[in-house]
N, C-alpha and C positions, 0 to 999 in steps of 0.2 A: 589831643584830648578826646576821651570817648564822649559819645552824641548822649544826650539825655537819658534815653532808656538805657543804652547799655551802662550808664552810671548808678542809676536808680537799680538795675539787677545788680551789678557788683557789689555794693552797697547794702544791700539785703543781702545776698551769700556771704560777704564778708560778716556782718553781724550776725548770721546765724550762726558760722562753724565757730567765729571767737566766740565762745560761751563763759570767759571768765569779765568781767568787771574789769575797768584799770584798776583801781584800788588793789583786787588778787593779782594780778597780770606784775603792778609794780612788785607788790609783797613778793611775788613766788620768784620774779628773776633776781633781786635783792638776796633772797633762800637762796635760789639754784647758784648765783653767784660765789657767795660768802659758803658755799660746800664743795666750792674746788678749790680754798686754801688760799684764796688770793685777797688782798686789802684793794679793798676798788671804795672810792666813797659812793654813795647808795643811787646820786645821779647819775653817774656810770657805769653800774653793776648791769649784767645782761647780757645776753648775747642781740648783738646789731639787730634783727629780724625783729627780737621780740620787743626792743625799744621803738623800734618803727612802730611797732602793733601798736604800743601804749602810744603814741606820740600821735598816730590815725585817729583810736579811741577818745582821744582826747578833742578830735576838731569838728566843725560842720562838716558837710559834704561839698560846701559851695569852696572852701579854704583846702581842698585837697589838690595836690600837685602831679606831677606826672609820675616823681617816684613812692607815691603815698598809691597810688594804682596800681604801678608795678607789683608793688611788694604785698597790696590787696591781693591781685590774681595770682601771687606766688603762694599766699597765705593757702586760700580756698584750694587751690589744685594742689597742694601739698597733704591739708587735712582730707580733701577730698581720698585721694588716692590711698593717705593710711588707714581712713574708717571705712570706707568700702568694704563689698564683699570680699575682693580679694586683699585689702589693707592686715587685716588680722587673722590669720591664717587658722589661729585655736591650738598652733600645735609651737608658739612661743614657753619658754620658761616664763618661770615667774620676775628674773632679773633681765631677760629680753623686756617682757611688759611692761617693768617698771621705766626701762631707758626708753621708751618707744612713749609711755605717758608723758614722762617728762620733758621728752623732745617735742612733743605737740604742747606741752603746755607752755614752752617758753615760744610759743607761736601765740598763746591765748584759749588753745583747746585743751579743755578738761576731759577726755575720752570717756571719763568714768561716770560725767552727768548723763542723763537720759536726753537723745537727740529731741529736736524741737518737730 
């Protein structure tokens, strides 16, 4: 388990890059689910990653597990690495940018909000 501070920084990066609410976070994978054609009922609808995100969003920090960390620092070095300098290159189409939003958004990153 990480020591104190490194929990309290994970903790903060993690809720800075997820910038949607669970409330959006459920709603959008429920949407992104239910537009690849498949009957999922709604507490299973998502992809794994981003049901974890809702599932984090949802606890203390004191109730977090080892794989609620895991998939914390998979979150952050994933959003990290696409909004970076070199994350968005400028020279995407318009239907690159849209799979590339919605791929960070079923992680909890709205790319299109203004960074914190």
């Amino acid at each position: 388990m990480a020591d104190a501070l490194e929990l309290d920084a994970l903790w903060a990066e993690f809720h800075r890059v997820v910038n949607m609410t669970s409330q959006e976070l459920a709603a959008w994978l429920q949407v992104n689910e239910a537009s690849e054609e498949s009957v999922v009922p709604p507490e299973h609808a998502g992809a794994p990653t981003g049901e974890h995100v809702l599932a984090i969003l949802q606890k203390r920090r004191i109730d977090l597990t080892e794989d609620d960390l895991d998939v914390m620092y998979e979150v952050v070095d994933t959003v990290t690495a696409e909004t970076g300098p070199q994350g968005g290159s400028g020279q995407a189409s318009e239907a690159e940018e849209t799979r590339r939003r919605h791929r960070l958004m079923t992680l909890g990153h709205d790319p299109s909000r203004p960074q914190l």
